[in-house]
C-alpha positions as CSV (number, residue, x, y, z in Angstrom):
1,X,63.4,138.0,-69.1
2,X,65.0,139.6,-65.4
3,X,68.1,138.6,-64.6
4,X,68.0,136.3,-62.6
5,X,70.1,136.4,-58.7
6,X,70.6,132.8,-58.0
7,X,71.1,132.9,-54.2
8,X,70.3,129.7,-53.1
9,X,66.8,129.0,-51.4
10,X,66.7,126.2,-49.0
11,X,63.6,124.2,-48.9
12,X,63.2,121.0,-46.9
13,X,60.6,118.6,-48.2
14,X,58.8,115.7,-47.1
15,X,59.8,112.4,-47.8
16,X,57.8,111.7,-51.5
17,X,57.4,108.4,-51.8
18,X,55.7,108.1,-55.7
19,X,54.8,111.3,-57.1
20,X,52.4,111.0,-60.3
21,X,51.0,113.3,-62.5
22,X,48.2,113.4,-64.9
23,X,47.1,115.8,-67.0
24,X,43.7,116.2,-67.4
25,X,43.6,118.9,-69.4
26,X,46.0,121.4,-71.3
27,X,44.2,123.6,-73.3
28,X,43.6,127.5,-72.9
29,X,40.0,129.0,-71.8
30,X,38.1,128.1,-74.6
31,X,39.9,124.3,-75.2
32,X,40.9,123.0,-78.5
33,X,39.0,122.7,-80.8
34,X,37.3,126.2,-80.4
35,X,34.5,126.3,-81.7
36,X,33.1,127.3,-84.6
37,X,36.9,127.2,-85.6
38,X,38.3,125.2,-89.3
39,X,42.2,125.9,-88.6
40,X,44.1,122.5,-89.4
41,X,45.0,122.2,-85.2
42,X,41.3,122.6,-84.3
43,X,40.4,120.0,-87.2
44,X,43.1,117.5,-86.7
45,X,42.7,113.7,-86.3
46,X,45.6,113.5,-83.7
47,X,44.2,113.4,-80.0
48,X,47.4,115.5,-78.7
49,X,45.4,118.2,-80.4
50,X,42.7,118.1,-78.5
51,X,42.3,119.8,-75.5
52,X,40.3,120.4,-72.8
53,X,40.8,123.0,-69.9
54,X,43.9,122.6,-68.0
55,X,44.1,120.9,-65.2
56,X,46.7,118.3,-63.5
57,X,45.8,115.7,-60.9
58,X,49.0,114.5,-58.5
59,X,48.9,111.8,-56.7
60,X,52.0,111.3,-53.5
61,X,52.4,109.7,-50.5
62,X,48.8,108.0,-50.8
63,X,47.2,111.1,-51.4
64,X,45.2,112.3,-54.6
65,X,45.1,116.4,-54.9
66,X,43.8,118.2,-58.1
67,X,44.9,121.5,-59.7
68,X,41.8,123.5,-60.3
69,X,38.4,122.4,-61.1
70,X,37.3,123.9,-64.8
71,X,34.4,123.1,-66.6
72,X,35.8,119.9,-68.2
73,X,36.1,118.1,-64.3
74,X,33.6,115.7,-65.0
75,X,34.4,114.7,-68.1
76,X,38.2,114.9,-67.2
77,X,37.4,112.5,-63.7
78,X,35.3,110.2,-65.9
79,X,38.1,109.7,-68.8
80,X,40.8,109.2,-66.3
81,X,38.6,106.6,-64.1
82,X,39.3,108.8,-61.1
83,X,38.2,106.9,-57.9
84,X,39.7,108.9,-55.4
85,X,40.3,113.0,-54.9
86,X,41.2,114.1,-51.2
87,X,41.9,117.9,-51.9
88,X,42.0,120.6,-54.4
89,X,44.6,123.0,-54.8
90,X,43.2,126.9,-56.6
91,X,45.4,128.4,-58.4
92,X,42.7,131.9,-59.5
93,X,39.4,132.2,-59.9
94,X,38.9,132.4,-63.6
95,X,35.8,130.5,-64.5
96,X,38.3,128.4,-66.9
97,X,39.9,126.9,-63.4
98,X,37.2,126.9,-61.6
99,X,34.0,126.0,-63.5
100,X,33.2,122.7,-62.5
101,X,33.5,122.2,-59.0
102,X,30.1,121.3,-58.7
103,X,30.4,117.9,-59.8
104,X,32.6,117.8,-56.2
105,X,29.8,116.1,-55.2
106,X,30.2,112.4,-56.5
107,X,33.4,112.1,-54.0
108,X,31.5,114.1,-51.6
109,X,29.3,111.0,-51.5
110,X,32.6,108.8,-52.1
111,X,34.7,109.9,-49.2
112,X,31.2,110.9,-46.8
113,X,33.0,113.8,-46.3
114,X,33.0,117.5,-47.5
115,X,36.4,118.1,-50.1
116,X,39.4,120.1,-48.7
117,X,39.5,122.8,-50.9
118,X,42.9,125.2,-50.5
119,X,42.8,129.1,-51.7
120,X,43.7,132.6,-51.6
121,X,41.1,134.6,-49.7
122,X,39.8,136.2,-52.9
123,X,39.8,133.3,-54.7
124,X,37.1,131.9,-51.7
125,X,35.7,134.8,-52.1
126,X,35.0,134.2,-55.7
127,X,34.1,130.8,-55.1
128,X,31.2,131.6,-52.8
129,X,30.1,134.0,-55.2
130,X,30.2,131.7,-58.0
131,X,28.7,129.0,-55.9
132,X,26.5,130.8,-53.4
133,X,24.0,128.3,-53.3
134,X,26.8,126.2,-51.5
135,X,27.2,128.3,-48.8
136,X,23.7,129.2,-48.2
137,X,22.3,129.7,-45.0
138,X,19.4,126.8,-45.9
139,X,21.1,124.7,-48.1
140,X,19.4,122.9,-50.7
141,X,19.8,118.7,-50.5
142,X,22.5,117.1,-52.0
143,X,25.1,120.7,-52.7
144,X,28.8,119.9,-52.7
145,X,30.2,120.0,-49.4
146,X,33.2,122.0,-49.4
147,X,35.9,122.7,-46.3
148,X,38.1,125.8,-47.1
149,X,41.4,126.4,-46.1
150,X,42.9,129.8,-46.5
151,X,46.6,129.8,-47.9
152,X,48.7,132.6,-48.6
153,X,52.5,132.8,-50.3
154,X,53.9,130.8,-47.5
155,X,54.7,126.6,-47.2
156,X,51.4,124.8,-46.1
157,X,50.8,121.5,-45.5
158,X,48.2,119.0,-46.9
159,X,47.8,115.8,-45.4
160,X,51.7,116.1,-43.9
161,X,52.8,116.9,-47.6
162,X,54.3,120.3,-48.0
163,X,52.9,122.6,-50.7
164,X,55.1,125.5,-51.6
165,X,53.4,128.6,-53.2
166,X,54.9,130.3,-56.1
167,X,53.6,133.9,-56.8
168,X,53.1,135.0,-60.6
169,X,51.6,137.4,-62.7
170,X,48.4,136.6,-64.9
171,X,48.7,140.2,-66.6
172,X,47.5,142.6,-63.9
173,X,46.3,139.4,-61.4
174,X,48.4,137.8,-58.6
175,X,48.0,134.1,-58.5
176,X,49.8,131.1,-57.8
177,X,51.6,128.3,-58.8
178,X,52.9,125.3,-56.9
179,X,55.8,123.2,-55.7
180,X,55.7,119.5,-54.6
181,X,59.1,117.7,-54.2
182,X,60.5,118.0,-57.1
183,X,57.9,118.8,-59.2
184,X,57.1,122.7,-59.8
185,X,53.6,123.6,-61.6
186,X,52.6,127.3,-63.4
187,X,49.7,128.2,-65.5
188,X,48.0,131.2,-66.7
189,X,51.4,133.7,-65.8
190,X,52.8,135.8,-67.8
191,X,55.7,137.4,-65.5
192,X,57.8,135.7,-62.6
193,X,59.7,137.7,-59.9
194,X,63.2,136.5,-59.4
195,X,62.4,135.8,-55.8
196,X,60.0,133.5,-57.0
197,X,61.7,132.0,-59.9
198,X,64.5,130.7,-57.2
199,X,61.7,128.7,-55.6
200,X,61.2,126.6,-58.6
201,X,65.6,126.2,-59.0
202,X,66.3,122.3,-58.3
203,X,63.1,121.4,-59.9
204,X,63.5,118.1,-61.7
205,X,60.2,118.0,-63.1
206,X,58.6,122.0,-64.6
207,X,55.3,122.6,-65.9
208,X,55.1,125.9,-67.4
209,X,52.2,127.3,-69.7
210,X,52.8,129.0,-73.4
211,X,49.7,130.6,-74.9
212,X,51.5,130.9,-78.6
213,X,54.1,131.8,-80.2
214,X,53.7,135.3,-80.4
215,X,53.9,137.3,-77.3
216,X,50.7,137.8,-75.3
217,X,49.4,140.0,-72.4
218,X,48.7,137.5,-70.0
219,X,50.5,134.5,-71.0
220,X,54.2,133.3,-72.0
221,X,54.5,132.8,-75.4
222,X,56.5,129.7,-76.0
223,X,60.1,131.5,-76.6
224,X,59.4,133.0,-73.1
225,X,58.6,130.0,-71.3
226,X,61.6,128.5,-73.2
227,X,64.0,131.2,-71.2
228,X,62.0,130.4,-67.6
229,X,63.0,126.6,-68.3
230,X,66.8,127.2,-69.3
231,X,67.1,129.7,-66.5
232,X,65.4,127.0,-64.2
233,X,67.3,124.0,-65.8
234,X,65.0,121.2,-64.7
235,X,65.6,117.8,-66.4
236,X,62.3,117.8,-67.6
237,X,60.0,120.5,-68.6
238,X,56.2,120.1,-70.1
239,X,53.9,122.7,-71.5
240,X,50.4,123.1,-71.1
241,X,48.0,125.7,-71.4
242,X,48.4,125.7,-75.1
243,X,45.9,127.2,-77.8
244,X,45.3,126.4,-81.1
245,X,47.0,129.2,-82.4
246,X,50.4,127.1,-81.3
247,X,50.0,124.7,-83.9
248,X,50.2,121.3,-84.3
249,X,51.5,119.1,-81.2
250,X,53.5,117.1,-83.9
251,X,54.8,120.0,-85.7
252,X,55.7,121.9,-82.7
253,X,57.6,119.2,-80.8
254,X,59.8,118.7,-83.4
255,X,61.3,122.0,-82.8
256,X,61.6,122.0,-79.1
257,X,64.8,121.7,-76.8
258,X,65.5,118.2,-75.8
259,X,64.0,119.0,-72.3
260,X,61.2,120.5,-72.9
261,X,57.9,118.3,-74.9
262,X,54.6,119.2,-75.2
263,X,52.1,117.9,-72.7
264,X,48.6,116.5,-73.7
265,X,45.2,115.2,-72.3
266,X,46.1,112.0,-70.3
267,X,49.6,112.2,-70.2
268,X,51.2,110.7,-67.1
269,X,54.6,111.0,-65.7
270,X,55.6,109.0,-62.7
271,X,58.9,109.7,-60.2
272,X,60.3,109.5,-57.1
């Protein structure tokens, strides 16, 4: 863990009105169970356990924005009853997070509008490789109809809400996280500059992944994500992106700080 230089960073933020989050998924790349996989996590009756491919969906000021699109969208928009999606947010283009933007189409057809979809450059350009038959030239009937927006470390806006990038390391690959208000999302990093650290500081609300417990090349384990939440001090701090290898949600929980729980599939939190 760097130490950490706590000069302050000033952010001014829109006015959040209700600020909700669901997780729709909070497992790693291959979900839990894995399988072919017997272990006592990947074989347990307790729904915490299982998980599919992380993902959150926020919804503030009226709006509804998703987290990355994986390859459980579908299933994750059908078992939350999800009427409404205005934008997606990328975070990298790992096929994990962005697998099932496909099925973009059913609110394509909802909203008779293409989806605002909000990425790096590279991560566009891995969408359009990934989906080139969605930005063909002659385009098949009925392809998702996408709008890109290119966003880089700096503030953006979507919809008059301000989105503040947060730059981490997935091993050897820069992507990001996010920062609504007072709620601060990370997933898939495994280093955090202290630049970047200080834009999470005032955070009330942290989601931070951790792979295991054992430390890992692209991931925090869990003692390490422990350290980014007590540097960070948020009053509440949830964490996703969890494999089996982890072990039981139960088992685990019991022996985490007071702040910190494990999130699950379907678990909401709701603030102002």
């Amino acid at each position: 863990m760097p130490n950490v230089n706590y000069t302050c960073f000033l952010f001014i933020f829109d006015k959040i009105l209700i600020l909700k989050v669901t997780f729709l998924g909070t497992g790693t790349s291959q979900g839990v169970p894995v399988i072919g996989c017997n272990c006592e996590v990947c074989s347990s009756g307790d729904v915490r356990n299982n998980r599919l491919r992380t993902s959150v969906l926020i919804e503030v000021n009226n709006k509804t924005i998703l987290i990355d699109a994986g390859p459980d969208f579908r299933q994750q928009m059908l078992r939350e009853k999800v009427k409404k999606l205005d934008a997606i947010l990328f975070t990298h283009e790992h096929k994990d997070h962005i697998g099932g933007l496909d099925d973009v189409r059913a609110f394509n057809f909802i909203n008779q509008a293409p989806m605002d979809i909000y990425a790096e450059p590279r991560v566009q350009n891995a969408l359009r490789n990934e989906y080139s038959y969605v930005f063909a030239d002659k385009k098949y009937p009925g392809v998702p109809q996408l709008r890109l927006h290119n966003i880089t470390e700096h503030p953006f806006q979507v919809f008059n809400i301000t989105i503040i990038p947060i730059r981490v390391m997935h091993y050897r690959l820069p992507i990001l996280g996010y920062r609504i208000g007072d709620f601060s999302y990370i997933t898939d990093a495994n280093y955090i500059a202290d630049e970047e650290l200080q834009k999470i500081f005032g955070t009330k609300h942290l989601v931070l992944n951790a792979l295991r417990r054992e430390k890992h090349i692209s991931h925090f384990s869990l003692d390490e994500a422990i350290e980014i939440v007590n540097a960070c001090a948020p009053q509440k701090a949830y964490i996703t992106h969890i494999s089996h290898h982890l072990g039981l949600h139960e088992k685990v929980s019991e022996t985490l700080p007071r702040n910190v729980t494990l999130a699950y599939d379907g678990l909401n939190i709701e603030f102002t």
